[in-house]
C-alpha positions as CSV (number, residue, x, y, z in Angstrom):
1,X,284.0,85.9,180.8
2,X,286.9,84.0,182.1
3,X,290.6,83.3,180.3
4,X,293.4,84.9,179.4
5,X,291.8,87.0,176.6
6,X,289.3,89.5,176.8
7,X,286.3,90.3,175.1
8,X,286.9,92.9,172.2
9,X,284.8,95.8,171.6
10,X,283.5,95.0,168.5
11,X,283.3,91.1,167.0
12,X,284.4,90.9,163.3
13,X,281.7,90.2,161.4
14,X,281.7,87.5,158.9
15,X,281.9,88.5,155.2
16,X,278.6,88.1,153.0
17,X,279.9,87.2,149.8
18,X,281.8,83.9,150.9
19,X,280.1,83.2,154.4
20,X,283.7,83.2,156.1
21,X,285.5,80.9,153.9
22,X,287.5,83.0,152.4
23,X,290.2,81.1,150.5
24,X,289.9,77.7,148.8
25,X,291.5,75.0,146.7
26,X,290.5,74.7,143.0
27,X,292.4,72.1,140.9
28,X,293.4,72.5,137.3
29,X,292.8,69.3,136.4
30,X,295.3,67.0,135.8
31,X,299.0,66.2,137.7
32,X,302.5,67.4,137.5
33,X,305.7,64.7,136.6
34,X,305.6,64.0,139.9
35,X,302.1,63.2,140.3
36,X,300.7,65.8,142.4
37,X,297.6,67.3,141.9
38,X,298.1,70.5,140.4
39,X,296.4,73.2,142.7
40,X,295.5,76.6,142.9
41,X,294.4,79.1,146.0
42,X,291.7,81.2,145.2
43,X,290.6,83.9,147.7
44,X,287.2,86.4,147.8
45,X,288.0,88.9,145.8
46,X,285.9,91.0,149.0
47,X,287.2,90.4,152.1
48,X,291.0,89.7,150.5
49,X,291.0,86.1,152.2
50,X,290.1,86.9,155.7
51,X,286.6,86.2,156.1
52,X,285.7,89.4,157.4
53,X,284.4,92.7,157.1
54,X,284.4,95.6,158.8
55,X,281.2,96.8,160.5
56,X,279.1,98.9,157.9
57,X,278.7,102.6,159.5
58,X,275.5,104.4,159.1
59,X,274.9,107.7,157.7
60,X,272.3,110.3,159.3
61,X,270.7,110.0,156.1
62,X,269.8,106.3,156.5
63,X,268.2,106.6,159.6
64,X,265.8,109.2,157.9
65,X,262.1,108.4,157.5
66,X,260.2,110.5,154.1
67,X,256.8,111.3,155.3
């Protein structure tokens, strides 16, 4: 790999629930006196608004097979 960064150990991964878009813009309908559109930022409620989520560790007991 060549520039100024390097690789990381482990990539981010990107968060099920909201498939990395983690905050959006909902409107309320409607404008202010001024005329704006009158907005809102709503964010997943999982990954806090940064599209990601940490890798899921595994247990010893996962990995187990019942014969």
């Amino acid at each position: 790999m060549t520039g100024p960064t390097s690789a990381t150990a482990t990539n981010p991964r990107i968060c099920p629930d909201c498939d990395g878009f983690a905050s959006a813009k909902v409107t309320l309908g409607g404008r202010d006196s001024y005329g704006h559109l009158r907005t809102i930022t709503s964010q997943c409620p999982a990954c806090h608004g940064t599209g990601t989520r940490p890798a899921r560790r595994f247990r010893a007991s996962d990995w187990e097979v019942a014969a």
